[in-house]
C-alpha positions as CSV (number, residue, x, y, z in Angstrom):
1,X,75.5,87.0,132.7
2,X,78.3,84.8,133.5
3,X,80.8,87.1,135.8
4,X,80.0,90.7,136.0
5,X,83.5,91.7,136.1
6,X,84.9,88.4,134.1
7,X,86.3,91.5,131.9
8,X,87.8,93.2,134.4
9,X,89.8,90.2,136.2
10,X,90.7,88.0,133.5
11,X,92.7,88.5,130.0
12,X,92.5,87.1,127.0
13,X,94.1,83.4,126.6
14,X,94.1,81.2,123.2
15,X,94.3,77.8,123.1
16,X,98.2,76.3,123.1
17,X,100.2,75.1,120.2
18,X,102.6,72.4,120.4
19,X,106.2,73.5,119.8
20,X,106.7,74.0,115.8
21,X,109.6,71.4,116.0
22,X,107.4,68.5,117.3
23,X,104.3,69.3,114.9
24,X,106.2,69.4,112.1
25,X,107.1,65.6,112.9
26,X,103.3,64.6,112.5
27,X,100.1,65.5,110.6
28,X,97.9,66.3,114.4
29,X,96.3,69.5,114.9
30,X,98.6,71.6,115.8
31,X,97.2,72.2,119.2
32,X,98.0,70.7,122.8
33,X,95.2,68.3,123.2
34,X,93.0,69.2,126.7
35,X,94.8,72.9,127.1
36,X,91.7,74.4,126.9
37,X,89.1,73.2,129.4
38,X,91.1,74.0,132.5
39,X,90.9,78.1,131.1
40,X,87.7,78.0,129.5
41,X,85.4,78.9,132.5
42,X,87.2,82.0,132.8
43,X,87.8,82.9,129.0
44,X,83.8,82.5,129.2
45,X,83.2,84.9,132.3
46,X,84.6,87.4,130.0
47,X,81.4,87.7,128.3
48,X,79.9,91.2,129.0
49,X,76.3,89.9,128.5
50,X,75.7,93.5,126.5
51,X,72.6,94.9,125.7
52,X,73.2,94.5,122.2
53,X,75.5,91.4,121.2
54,X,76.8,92.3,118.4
55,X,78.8,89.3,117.8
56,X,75.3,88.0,117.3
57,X,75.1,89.9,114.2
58,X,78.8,89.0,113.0
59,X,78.4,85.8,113.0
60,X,76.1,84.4,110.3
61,X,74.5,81.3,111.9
62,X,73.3,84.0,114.8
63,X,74.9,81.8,117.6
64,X,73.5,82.4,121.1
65,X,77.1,83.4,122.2
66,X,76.3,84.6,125.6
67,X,74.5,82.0,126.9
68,X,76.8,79.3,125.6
69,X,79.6,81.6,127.3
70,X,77.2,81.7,130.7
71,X,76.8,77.8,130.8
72,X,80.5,77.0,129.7
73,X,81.0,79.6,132.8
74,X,79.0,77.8,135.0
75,X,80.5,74.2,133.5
76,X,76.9,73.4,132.4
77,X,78.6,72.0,129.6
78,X,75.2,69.8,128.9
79,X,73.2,73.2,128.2
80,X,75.8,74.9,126.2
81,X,75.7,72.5,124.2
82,X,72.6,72.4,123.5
83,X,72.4,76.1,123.1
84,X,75.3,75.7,120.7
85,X,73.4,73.1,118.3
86,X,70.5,75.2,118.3
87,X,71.9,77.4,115.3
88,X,74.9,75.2,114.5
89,X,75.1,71.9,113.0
90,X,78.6,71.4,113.4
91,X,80.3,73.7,115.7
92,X,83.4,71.2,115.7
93,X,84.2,72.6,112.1
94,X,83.7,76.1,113.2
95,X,85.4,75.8,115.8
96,X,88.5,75.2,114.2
97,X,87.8,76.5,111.0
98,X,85.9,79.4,110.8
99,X,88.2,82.9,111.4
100,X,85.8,84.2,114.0
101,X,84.2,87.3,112.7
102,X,82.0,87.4,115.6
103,X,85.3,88.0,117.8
104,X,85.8,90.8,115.4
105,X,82.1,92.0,116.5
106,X,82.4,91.6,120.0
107,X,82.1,94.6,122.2
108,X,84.7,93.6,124.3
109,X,87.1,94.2,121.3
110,X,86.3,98.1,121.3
111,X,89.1,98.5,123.7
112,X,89.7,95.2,124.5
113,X,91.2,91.7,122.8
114,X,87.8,90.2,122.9
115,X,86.2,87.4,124.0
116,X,87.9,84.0,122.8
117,X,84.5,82.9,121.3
118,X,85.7,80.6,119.1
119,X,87.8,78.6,121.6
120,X,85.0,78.3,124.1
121,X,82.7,77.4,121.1
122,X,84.9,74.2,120.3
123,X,85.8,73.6,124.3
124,X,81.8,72.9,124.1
125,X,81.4,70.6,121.5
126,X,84.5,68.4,122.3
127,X,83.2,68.3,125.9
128,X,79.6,67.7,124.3
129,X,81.3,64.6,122.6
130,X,83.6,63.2,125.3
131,X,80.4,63.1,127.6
132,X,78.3,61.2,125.1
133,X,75.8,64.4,124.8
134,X,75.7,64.4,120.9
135,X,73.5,61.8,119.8
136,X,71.4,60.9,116.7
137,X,68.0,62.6,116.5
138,X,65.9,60.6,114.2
139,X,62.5,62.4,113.0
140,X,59.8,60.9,114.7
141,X,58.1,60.5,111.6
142,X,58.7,60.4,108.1
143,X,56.9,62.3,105.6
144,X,57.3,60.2,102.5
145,X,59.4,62.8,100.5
146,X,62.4,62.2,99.1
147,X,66.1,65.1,98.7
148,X,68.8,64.5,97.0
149,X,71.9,67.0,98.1
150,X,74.5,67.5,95.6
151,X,78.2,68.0,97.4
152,X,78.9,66.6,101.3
153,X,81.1,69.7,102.0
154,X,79.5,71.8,105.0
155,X,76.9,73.4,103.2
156,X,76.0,70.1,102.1
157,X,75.8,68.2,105.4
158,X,74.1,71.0,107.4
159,X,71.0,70.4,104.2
160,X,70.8,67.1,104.4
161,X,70.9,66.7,108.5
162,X,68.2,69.0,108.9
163,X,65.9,67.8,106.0
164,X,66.4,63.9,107.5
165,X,65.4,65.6,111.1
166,X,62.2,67.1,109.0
167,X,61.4,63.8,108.4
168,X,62.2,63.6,104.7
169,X,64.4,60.7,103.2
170,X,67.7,62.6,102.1
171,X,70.4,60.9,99.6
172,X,73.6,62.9,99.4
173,X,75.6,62.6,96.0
174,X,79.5,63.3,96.2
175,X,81.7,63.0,93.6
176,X,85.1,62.1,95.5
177,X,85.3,58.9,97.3
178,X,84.9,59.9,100.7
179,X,82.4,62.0,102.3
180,X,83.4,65.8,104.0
181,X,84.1,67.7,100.3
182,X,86.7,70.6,100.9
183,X,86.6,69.2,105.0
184,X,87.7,66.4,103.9
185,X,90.4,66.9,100.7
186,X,90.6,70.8,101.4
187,X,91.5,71.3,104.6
188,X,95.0,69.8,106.1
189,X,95.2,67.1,108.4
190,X,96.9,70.0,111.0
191,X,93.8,72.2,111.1
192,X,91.2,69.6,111.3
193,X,91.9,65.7,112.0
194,X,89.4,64.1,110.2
195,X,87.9,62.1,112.6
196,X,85.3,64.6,113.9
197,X,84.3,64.7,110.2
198,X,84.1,60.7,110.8
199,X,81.8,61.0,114.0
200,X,79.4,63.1,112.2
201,X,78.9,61.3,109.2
202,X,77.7,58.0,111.9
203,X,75.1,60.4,113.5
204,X,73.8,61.4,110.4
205,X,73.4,58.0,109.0
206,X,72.2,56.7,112.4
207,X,69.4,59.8,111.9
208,X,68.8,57.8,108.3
209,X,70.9,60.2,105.5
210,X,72.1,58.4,103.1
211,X,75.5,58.8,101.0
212,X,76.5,58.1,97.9
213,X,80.6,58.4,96.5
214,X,81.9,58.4,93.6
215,X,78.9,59.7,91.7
216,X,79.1,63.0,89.9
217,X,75.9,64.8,88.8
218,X,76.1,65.9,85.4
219,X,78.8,63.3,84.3
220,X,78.4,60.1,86.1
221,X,74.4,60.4,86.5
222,X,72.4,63.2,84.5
223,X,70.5,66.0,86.6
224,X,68.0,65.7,84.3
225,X,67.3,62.0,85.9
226,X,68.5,63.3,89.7
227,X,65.6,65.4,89.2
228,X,63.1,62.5,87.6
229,X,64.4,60.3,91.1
230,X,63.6,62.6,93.8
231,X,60.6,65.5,94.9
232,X,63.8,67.7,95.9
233,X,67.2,69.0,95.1
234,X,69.3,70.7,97.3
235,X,72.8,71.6,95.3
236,X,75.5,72.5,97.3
237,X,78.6,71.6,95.1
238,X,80.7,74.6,95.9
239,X,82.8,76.8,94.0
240,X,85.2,74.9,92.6
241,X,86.4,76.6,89.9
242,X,90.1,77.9,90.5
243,X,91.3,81.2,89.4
244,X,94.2,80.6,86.9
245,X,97.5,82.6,86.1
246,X,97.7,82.6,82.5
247,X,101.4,83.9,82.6
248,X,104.1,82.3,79.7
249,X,105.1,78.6,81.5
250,X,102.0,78.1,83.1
251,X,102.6,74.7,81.9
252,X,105.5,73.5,83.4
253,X,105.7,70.9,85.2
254,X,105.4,71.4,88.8
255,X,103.1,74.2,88.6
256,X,99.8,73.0,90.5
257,X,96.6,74.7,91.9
258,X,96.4,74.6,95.0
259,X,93.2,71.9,95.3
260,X,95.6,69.1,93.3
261,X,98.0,69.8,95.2
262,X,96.5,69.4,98.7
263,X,93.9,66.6,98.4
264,X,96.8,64.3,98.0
265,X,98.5,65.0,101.2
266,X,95.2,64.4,102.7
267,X,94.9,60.8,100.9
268,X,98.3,60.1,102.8
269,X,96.8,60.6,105.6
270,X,93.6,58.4,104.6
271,X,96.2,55.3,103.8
272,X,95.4,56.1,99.9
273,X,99.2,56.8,99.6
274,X,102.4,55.9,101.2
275,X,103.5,59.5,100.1
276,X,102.0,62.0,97.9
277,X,102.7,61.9,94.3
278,X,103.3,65.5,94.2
279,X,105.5,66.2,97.0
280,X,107.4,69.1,98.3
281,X,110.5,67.5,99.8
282,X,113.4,68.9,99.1
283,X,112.3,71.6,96.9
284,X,112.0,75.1,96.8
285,X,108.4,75.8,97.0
286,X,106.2,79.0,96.2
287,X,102.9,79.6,96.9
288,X,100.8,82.3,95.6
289,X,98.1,83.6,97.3
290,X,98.2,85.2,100.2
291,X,94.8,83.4,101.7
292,X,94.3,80.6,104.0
293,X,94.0,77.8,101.2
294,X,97.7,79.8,100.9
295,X,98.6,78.8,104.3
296,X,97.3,75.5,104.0
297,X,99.8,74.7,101.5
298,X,102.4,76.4,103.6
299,X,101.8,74.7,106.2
300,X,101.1,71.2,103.6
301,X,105.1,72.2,102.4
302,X,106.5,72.3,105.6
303,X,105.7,68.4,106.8
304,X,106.9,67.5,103.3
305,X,110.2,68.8,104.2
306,X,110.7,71.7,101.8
307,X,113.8,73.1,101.5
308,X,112.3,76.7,101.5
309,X,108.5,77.8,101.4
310,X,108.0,81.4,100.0
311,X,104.3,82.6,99.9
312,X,103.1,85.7,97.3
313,X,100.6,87.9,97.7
314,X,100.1,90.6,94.6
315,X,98.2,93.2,97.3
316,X,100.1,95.5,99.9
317,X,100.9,93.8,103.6
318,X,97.7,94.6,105.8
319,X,98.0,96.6,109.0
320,X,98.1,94.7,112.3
321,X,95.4,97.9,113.5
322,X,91.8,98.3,112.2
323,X,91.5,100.8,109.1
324,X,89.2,103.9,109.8
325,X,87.0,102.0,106.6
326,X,86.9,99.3,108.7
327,X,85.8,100.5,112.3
328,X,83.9,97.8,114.8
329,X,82.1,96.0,114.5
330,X,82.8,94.8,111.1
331,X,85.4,92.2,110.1
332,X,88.6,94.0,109.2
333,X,91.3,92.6,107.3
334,X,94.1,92.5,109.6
335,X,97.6,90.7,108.9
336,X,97.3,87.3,110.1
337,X,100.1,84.9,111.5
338,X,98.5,81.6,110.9
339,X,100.3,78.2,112.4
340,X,101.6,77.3,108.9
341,X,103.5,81.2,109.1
342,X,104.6,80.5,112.4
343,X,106.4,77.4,111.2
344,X,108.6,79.0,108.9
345,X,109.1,80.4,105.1
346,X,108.6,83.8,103.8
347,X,106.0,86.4,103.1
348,X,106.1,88.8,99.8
349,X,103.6,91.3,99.9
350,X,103.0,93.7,96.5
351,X,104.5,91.5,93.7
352,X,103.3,89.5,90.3
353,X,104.3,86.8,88.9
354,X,105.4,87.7,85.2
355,X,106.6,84.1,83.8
356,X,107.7,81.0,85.2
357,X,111.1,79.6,83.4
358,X,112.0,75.6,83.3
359,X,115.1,73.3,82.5
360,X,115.5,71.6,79.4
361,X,113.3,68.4,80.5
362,X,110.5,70.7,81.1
363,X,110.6,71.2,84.9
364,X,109.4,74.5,86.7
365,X,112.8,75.8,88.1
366,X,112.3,80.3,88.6
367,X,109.2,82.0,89.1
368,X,110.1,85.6,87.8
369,X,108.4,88.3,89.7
370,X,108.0,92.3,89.7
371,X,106.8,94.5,92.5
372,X,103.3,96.6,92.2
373,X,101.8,99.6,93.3
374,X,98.6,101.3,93.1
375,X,98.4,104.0,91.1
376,X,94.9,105.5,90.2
377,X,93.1,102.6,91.4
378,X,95.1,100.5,88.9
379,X,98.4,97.8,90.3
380,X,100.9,98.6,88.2
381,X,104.4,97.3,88.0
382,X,107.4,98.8,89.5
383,X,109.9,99.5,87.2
384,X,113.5,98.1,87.8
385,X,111.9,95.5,90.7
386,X,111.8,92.0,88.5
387,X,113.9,89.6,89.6
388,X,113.5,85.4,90.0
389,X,113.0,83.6,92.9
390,X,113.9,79.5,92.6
391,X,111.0,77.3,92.3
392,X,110.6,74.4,92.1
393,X,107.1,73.5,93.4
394,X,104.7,75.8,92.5
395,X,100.9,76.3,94.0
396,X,98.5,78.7,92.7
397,X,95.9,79.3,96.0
398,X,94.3,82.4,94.2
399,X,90.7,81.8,95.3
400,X,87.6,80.4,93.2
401,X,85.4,82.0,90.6
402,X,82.4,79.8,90.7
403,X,80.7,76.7,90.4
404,X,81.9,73.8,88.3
405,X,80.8,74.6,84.6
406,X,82.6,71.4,82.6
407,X,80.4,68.6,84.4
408,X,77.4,70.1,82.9
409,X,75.3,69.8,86.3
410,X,74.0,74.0,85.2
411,X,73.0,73.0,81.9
412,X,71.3,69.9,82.3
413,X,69.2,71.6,85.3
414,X,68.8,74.5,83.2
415,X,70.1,76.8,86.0
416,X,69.8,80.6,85.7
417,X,72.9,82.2,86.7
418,X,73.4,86.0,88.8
419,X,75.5,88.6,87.8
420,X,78.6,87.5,89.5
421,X,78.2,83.6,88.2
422,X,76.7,82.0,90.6
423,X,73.6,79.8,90.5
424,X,70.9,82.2,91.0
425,X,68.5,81.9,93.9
426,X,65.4,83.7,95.7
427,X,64.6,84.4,98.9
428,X,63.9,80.6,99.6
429,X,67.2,79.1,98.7
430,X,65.1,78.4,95.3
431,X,66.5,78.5,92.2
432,X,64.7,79.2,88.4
433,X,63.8,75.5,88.3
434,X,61.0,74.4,90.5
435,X,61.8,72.0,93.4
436,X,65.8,73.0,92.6
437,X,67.5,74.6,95.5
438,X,71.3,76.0,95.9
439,X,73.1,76.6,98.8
440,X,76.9,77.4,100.0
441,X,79.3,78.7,97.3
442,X,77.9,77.4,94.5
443,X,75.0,80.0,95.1
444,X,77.0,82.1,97.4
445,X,80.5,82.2,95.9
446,X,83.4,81.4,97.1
447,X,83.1,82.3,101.1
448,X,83.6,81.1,104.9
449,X,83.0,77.6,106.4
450,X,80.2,79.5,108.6
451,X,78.1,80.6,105.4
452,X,78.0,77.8,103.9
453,X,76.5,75.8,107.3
454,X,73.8,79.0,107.6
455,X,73.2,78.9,104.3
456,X,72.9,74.9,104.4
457,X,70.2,75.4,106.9
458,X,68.1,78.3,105.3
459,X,68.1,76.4,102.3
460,X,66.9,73.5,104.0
461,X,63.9,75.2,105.8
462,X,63.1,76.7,101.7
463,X,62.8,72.8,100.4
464,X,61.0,71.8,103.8
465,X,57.9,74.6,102.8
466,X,58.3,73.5,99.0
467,X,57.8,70.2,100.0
468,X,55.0,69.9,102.7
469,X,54.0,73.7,102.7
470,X,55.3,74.8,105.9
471,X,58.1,74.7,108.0
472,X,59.7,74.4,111.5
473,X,63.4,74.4,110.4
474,X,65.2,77.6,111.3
475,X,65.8,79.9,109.0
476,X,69.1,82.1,110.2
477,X,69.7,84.3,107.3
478,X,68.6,85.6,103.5
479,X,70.7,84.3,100.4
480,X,71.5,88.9,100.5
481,X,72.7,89.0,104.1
482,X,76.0,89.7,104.4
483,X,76.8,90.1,107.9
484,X,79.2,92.9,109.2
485,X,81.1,92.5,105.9
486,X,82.4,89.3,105.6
């Protein structure tokens, strides 16, 4: 245990954001570099080292929270790290990225703000970095058999590191140009800088992974021949398929999803682009979706310089309080101010978009709107609420409803799909077609950065025993687990 009363002596402290009118100047995380590490050891000594750690549980790559906590206590920082790596390939993505259900698990939070897990978690692995403790672990042998991984998002990467560390000659196929998938053209410069993606791309080549860009499976080369080339697939291409709002002048222009919208801000910030051809300068911008792929285009609008960011969400404004259907320790839906709220715009809670309307050139100018209520199960609309809102930007960040079905990757494989659309898959990460196995959203649908790294090791261990017979990956969870809930 790292302090018995840590609890008792010390409150809860977060991580510091740089004032909102200095951030919005640049594309850096939105965080004051180094104003961690002098808080840490005490954020960590308030660790309860319980007789059941249920943040265990709530977190799906079954971290060993309390004794990273107890090392970063004792500013061990050498063995927390490696207790962190031992279930977590990339705790730097996590870290920033992942919304922390185990925090919503821990016991501390019964009565309690609970433990900052996720800050200490990323306090580890930046020390771990700075102090030259993360290096390349090449298998000591190779076993002659060769993967190909389909998608270099994080379900992707945490496949193909631990296959290469199994000793197994891993080739990972992405279709964009750089390597990182939704890390790297999903998520905004502000949340993640992509330089940590950077660093772990070396060690996994220095380990002897292999990359590929610019190659699509199903388009570019035929799974049919993937499959022909290697003893192994491992797909991991996401879900990529965006939910649509089939409302009358859906085709305007200026009305986006969300994932064209936001890759190109990130090629800005790759040098691709001097600006981004879809830009939100000046203009009155609407996003709807009340989600964090929401906020990341809140957030996206704001350094663009919108002249007003409004964000709609069709379901009621959550309570800032657990509901009694959602007691601890599962992971309650709470409403969230995320840095991209804090920076500005508005929040509509409880409307739906009925049409958008244009100017004479064709240009999205309104977004017309109606409030909704719930009655007998069913969101219906308010009568005497419409009214128009001025838009002239508008992103649609209304989730994903599976894998990608146009590039033909399911047919060519001849892939079975479950009842929800996904790729099927058994207990081994397997799929219907014999040496084919899916992880992350693609098998999953669409869920957490912290899945999709469990469920990129799991299926990892399932091709390791297809391929040699046995195994000595880790397996963290089942392709049924579901956590506490999330």
């Amino acid at each position: 245990m790292a302090d018995p009363k840590g609890f008792l002596n010390h409150g809860r402290e977060v991580a510091r954001s740089r004032p909102v009118d200095v951030r919005l100047k640049d594309w850096n995380e939105v965080y004051v570099p180094g104003s961690l590490l002098p808080i840490i050891s005490k954020q960590a000594s308030r660790c309860m080292d319980c007789g059941i750690p249920f943040c265990h549980n709530g977190c799906p790559l079954g971290n060993l929270i309390p004794e990273w906590n107890d090392y970063a206590y004792r500013e061990d920082w050498t063995e927390a790290s490696e207790r962190l790596h031992a279930t977590n390939n990339f705790p730097e993505f996590t870290g920033r990225l992942c919304p922390a259900p185990c925090e919503a698990a821990c016991v501390l939070g019964i009565n309690q703000p609970p433990v900052t897990i996720k800050n200490v978690e990323v306090s580890i692995i930046d020390k771990a970095w700075d102090s030259g403790d993360v290096k390349p672990q090449a298998p000591e042998r190779l076993s002659g058999k060769t993967v190909a991984v389909i998608g270099s998002g994080p379900a992707g990467l945490a496949a193909a590191q631990q296959l290469t560390r199994a000793g197994h000659t891993v080739a990972v196929y992405e279709r964009a140009d750089r390597v990182g998938g939704l890390l790297r053209y999903g998520i905004p410069e502000f949340k993640m800088e992509k330089r940590h993606i950077n660093r772990r791309i070396e060690q996994m080549r220095a380990e002897g992974t292999r990359f590929r860009t610019g190659i699509e499976i199903g388009r570019d080369l035929k799974a049919t021949d993937l499959r022909k080339r290697y003893d192994a697939v491992v797909i991991a291409a996401g879900a990529t398929t965006a939910r649509d709002l089939p409302v009358p002048g859906r085709e305007l222009k200026g009305v986006y999803q969300a994932m064209e919208y936001l890759p190109l801000a990130n090629k800005v910030q790759e040098g691709d682009y001097v600006t981004s051809p879809v830009s939100a300068e000046g203009k009155h911008v609407v996003v709807i979706g009340g989600g964090d792929t929401g906020a990341d285009c809140v957030g996206t609008a704001h350094r663009q310089g919108a002249a007003s960011v409004t964000q709609l969400e069709i379901m009621p404004r959550p309570g800032e309080e657990r509901n009694p259907n959602q007691p601890w320790p599962t992971f309650p839906m709470l409403y969230k101010v995320t840095s991209a709220h804090e920076e500005g715009g508005e929040r509509v809670y409880s409307v739906s978009t009925t049409h958008f309307e244009g100017d004479e050139d064709g240009n999205v100018q309104w977004l017309h709107l109606t409030e909704v209520e719930f009655i007998d199960g069913k969101l219906t609309p308010k009568p005497g609420t419409e009214r128009k809102i001025p838009a002239q930007l508008v992103t649609l960040a209304m989730g994903f409803t599976g894998t990608d079905r146009e590039n033909g990757l399911v047919e060519q494989f001849g892939l079975e799909l479950d009842e929800r659309g996904n790729i099927a898959r058994d207990a081994d990460f397997a799929t219907n077609v014999p040496g084919v196995f899916v992880a992350g959203d693609a098998g999953r649908g669409q869920s957490l950065i912290v899945w999709a790294i469990a469920e990129g090791r799991s299926a990892a261990r399932g091709c390791d025993r297809f391929l040699t017979g046995a195994s000595e990956l880790p397996a963290p969870i089942r392709p049924t687990d579901r956590s506490l809930m999330v």
